[in-house]
BASEDO-318118 format. One line per 10 residues: for each residue x, y, z of N, C-alpha, C. Coordinates in Angstrom, 1 decimal, decimal comma, m for minus. Layout:
N
X Y Z X Y Z X Y Z | ...
***
This chain:
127
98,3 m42,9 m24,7 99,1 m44,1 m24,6 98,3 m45,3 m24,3 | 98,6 m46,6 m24,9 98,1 m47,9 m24,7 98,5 m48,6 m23,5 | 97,7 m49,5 m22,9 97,3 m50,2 m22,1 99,4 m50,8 m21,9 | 99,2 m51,4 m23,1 100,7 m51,7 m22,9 102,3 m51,1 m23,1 | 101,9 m49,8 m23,6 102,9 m49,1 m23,3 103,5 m48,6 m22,4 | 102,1 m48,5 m21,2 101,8 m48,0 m19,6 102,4 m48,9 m19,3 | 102,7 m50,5 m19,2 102,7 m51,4 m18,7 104,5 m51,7 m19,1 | 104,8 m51,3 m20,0 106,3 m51,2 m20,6 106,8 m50,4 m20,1 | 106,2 m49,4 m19,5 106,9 m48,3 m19,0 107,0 m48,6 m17,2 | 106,5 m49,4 m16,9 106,0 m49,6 m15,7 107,2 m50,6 m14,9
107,4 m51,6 m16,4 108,0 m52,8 m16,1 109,6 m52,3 m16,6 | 109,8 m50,9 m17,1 111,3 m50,7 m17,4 111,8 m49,6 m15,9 | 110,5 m49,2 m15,7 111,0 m48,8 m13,8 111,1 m49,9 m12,6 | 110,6 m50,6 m13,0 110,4 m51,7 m12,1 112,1 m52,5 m11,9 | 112,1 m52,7 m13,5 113,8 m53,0 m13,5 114,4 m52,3 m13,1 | 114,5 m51,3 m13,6 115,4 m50,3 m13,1 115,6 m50,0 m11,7 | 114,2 m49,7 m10,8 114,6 m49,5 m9,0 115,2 m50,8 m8,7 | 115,0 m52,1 m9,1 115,4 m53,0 m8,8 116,8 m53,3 m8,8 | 117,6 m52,7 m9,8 119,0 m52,9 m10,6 119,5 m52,2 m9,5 | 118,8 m50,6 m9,5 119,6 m49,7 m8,5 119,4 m49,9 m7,1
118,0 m50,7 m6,3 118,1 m51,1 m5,2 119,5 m52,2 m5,1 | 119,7 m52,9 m6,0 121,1 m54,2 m6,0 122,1 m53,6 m6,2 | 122,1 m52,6 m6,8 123,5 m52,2 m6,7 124,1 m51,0 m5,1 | 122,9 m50,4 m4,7 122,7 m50,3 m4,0 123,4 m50,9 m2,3 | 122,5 m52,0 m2,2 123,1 m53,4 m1,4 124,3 m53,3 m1,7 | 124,9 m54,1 m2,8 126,6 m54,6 m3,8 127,2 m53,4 m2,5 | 127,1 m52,3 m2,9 128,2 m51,1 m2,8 128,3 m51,1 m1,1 | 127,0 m51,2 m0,4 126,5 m51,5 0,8 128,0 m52,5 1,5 | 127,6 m53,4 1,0 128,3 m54,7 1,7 129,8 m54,2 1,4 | 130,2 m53,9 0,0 131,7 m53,6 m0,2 132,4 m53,1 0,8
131,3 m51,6 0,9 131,7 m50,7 2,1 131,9 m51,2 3,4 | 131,3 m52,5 3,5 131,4 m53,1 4,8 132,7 m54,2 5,0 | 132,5 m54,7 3,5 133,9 m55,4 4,1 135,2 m54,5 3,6 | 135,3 m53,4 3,1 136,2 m53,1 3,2 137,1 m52,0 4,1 | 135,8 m51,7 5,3 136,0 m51,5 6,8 136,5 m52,7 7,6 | 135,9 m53,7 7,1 137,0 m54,6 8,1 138,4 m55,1 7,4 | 138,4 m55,2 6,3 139,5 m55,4 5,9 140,5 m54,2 6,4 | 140,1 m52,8 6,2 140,8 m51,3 6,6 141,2 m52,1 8,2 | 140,4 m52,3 9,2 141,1 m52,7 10,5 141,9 m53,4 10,7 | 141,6 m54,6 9,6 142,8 m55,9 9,4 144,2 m55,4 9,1
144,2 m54,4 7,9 145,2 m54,1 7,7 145,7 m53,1 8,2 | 145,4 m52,0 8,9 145,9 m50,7 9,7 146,8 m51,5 10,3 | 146,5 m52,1 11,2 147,8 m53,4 12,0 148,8 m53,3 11,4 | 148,4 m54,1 10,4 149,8 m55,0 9,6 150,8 m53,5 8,9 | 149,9 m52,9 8,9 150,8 m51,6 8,1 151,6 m51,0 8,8 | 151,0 m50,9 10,1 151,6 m50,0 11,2 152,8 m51,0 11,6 | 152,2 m52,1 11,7 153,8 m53,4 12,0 154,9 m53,1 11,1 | 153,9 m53,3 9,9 155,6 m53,0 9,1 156,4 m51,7 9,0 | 155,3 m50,6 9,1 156,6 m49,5 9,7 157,2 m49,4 10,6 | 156,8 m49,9 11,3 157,8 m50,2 12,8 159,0 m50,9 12,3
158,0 m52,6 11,9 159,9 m52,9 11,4 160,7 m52,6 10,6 | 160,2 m51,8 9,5 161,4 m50,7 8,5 161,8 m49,8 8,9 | 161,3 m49,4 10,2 162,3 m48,6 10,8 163,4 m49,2 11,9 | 163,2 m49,9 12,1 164,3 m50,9 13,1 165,1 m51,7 12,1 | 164,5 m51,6 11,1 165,6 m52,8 9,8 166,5 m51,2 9,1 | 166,1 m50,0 8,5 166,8 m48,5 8,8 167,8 m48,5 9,4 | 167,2 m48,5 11,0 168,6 m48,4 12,1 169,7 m49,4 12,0 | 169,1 m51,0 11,9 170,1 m52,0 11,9 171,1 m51,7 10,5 | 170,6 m51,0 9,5 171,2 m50,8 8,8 172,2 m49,8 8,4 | 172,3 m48,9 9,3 172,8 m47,4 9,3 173,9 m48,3 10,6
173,7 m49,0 11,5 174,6 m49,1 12,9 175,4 m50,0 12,4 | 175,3 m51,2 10,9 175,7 m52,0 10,3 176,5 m51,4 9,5 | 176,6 m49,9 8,8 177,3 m49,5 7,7 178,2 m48,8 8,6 | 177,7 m47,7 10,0 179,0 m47,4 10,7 180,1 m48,6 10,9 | 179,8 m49,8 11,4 180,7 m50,6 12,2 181,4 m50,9 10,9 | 181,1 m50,9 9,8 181,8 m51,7 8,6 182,5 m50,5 8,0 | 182,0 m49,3 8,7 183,1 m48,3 7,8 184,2 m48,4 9,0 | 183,8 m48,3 10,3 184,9 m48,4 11,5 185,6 m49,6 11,1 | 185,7 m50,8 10,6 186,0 m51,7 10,1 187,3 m51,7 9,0 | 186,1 m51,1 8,1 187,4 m50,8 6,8 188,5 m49,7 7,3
188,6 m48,9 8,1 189,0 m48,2 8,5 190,5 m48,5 9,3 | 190,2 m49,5 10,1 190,9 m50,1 11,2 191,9 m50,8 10,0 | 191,4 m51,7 8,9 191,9 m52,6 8,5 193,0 m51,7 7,6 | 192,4 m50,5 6,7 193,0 m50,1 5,9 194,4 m49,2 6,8 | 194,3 m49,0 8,1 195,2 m48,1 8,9 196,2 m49,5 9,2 | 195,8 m50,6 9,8 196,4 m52,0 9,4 197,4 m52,0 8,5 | 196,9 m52,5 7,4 197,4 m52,6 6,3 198,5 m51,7 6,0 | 198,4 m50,2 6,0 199,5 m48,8 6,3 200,3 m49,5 6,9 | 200,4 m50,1 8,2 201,4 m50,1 9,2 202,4 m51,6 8,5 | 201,0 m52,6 8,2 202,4 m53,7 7,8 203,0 m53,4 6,7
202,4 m52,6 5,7 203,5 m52,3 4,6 204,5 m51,3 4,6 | 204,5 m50,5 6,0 205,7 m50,0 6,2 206,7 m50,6 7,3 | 206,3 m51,4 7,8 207,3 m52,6 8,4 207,6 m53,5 7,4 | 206,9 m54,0 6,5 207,2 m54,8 5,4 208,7 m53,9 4,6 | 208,0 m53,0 4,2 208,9 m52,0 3,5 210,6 m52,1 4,4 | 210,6 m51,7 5,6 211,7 m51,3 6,7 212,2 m52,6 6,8 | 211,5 m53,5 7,1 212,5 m55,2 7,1 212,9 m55,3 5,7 | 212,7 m55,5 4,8 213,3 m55,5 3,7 214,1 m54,8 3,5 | 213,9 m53,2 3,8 215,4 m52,4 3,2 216,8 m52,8 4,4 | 216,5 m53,2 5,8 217,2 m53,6 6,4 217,6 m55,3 5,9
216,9 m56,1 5,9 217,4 m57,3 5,4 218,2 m57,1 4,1 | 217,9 m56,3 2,9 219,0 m55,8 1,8 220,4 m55,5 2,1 | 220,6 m54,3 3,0 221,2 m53,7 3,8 222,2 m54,9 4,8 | 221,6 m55,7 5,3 222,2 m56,9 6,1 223,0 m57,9 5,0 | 222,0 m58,0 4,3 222,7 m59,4 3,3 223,1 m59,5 2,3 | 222,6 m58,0 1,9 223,5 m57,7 0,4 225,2 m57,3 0,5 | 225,7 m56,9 1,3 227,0 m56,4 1,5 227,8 m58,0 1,3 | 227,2 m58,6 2,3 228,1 m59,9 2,6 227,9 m60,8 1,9 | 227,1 m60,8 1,1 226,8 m61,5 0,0 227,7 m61,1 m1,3 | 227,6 m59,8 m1,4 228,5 m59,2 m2,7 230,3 m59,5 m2,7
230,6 m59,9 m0,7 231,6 m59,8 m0,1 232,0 m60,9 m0,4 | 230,9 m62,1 m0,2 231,1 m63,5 m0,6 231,6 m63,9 m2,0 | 230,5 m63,3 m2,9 230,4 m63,4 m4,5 232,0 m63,1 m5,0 | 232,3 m62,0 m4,3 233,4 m61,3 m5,1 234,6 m62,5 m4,4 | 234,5 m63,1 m3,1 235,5 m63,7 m2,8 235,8 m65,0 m3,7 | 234,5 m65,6 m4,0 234,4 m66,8 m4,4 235,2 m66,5 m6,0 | 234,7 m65,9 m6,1 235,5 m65,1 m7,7 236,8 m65,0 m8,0 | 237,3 m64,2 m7,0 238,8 m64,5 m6,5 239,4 m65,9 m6,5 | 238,7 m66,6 m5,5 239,6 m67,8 m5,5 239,1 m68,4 m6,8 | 238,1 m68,6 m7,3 238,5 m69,2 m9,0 239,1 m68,3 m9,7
239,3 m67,2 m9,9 240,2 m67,0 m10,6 241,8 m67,5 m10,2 | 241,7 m67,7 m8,8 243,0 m67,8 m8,5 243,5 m69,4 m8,7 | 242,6 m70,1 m8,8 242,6 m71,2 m9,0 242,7 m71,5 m10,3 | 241,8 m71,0 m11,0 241,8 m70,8 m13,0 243,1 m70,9 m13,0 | 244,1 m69,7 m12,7 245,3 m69,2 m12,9 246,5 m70,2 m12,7 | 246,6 m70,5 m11,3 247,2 m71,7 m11,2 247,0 m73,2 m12,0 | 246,0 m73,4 m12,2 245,7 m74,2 m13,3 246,5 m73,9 m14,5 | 246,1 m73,2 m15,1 246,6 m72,7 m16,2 248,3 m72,5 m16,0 | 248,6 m72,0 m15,1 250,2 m72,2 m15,0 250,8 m73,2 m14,9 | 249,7 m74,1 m14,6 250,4 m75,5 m14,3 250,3 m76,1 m15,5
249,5 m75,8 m16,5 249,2 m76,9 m17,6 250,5 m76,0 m18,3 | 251,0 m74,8 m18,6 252,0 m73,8 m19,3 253,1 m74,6 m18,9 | 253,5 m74,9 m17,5 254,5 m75,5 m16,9 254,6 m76,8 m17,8 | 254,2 m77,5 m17,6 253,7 m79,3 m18,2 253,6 m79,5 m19,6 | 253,7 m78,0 m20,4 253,8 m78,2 m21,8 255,0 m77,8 m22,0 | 256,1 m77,0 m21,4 257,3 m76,5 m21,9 258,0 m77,6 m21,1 | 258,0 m78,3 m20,3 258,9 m79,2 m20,1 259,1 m80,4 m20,9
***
C-alpha cells in the first residue's frame, strides 16, 4: 500500500471515531434530558390521574342524582296526570248534566216561544 492510501485510511477512521464519539455525546445528553423531563412529567401524569379519577366519581354521583331526578319527576308527572284525569272526569260529571239540563231547557222555551209566535201570526191572518 501507498504512503497515501495509509493516510486515506487513517483519515476515514479518524472520521469515523469522531462521528461515533458525537453521536456518542448526542445520545449522552438525550438520555439526560430526557430523565429530567421523565421527573417533570411523572408529576403531571400522576396529577392527572388523580384528577380523572375524582372527575369519574363526580361523574357517576352526577348521573345517580339525575337518574334520582328523572325518577322523582317522572313519578310527579304519574300523579298529576291522574289528578288531571279525576278533575276532569269529575268536572264532566258536574257540568255536563246541567248543562245538557240547561241546553234542553233553553230549547224548550224557544220552541215554546217559536210556537206561540207562530200561533199568533195563524191567529192574525184568519182574522
Amino acid at each position: 500500500m501507498s504512503d497515501w492510501s495509509i493516510w486515506a485510511l487513517f483519515a476515514i477512521v479518524l472520521f469515523n471515531t469522531i462521528f461515533i464519539a458525537g453521536l456518542t455525546v448526542a445520545l449522552w445528553l438525550i438520555r439526560g434530558k430526557l430523565n429530567e423531563l421523565t421527573q417533570k412529567v411523572d408529576p403531571l401524569i400522576a396529577r392527572a390521574t388523580e384528577i380523572l379519577g375524582r372527575a369519574e366519581q363526580l361523574t357517576g354521583e352526577v348521573q345517580r342524582r339525575t337518574e334520582q331526578v328523572l325518577d322523582q319527576t317522572a313519578s310527579l308527572v304519574d300523579s298529576v296526570t291522574k289528578k288531571v284525569d279525576t278533575t276532569t272526569a269529575i268536572a264532566e260529571e258536574t257540568i255536563s248534566q246541567p248543562l245538557i239540563g240547561a241546553a234542553s231547557l233553553v230549547a224548550g222555551i224557544s220552541r215554546g216561544v217559536e210556537a206561540y209566535r207562530q200561533q199568533g201570526i195563524d191567529k192574525g191572518d184568519s182574522q
